[in-house]
C-alpha positions in Angstrom: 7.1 7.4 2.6 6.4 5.6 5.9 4.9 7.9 8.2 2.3 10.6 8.7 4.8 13.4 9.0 6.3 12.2 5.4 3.3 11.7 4.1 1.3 14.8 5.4 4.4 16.9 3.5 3.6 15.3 0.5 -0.2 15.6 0.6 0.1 19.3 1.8 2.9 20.3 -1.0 0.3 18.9 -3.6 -2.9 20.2 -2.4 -4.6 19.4 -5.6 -3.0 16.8 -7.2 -3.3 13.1 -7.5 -0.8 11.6 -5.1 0.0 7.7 -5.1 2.3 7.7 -1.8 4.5 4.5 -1.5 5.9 2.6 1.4 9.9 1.7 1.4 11.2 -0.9 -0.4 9.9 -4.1 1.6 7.8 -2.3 4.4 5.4 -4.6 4.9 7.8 -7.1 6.2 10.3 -4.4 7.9 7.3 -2.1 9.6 4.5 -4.5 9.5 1.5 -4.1 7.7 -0.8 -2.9 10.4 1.5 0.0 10.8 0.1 0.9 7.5 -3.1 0.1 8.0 -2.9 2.9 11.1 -1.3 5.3 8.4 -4.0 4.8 5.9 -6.6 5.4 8.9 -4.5 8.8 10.1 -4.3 9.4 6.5 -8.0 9.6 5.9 -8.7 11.5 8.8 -6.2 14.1 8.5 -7.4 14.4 4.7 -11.2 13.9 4.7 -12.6 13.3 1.6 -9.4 12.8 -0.3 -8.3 10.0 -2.2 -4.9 8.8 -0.8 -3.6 5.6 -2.1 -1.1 4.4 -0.2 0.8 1.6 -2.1 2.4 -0.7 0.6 5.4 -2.7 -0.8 5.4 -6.2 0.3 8.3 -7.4 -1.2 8.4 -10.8 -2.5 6.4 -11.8 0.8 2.7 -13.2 -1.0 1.2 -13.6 2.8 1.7 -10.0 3.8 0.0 -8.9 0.9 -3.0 -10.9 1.6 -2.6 -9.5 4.9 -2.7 -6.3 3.7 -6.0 -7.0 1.8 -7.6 -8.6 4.5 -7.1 -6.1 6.5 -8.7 -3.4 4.3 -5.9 -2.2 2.0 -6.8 -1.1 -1.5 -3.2 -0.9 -2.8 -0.2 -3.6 -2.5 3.1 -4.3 -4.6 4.4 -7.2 -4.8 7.0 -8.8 -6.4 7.0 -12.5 -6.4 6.5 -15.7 -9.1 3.6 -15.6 -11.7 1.9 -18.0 -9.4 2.2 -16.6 -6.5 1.1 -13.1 -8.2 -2.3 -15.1 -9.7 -3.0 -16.1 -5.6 -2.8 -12.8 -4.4 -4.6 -11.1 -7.4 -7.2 -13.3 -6.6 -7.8 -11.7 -3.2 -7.1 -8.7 -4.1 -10.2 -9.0 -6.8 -12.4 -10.6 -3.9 -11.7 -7.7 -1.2 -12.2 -4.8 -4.3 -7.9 -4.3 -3.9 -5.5 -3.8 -6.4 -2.2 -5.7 -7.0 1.3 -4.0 -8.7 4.0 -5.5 -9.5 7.0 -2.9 -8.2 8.2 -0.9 -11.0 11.5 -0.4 -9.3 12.3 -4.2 -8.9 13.0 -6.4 -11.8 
């Protein structure tokens, strides 16, 4: 899911359920991650008091995910070496985020 249209289905066919919406396959580095920065904003005010994580997928690319974080997202996968994972877990524990590894990539 990479836009507010996609995402709004989802949220809107699952009214009250627990939704973990994910980016595409690499869309931090293909859409940038301040385009979902803007989605998570849009997200939170079309939804008020909802909890929407929005997992963005970075890829093997360790700076866009601490881009991500820095720029206050919660949830980023990743997919990269063990020490490149340890880096970005590390900001992810200092800005209160939360790291995955893809589940879909090997």
């Amino acid at each position: 899911m990479a836009t507010l249209a996609e995402a709004t289905i989802v949220l809107e066919t699952h009214p009250a359920d627990p939704v973990e919406l994910w980016s595409p396959e690499n869309a931090a580095e293909v859409q940038g991650v301040l385009w979902f920065v803007m989605l998570q904003r849009a997200l939170g005010s079309a939804f008020p008091g909802r909890e929407l994580p929005l997992v963005l997928d970075c890829g093997n690319r360790g700076d866009l995910a601490i881009e991500a974080f820095r720029h206050g997202l919660k949830d980023v996968a990743l997919t990269a070496s063990e020490s490149v994972m340890a880096k970005v877990a590390g900001v992810a524990a200092h800005c209160g985020g939360r790291l995955v590894r893809n589940p879909d990539i090997p």
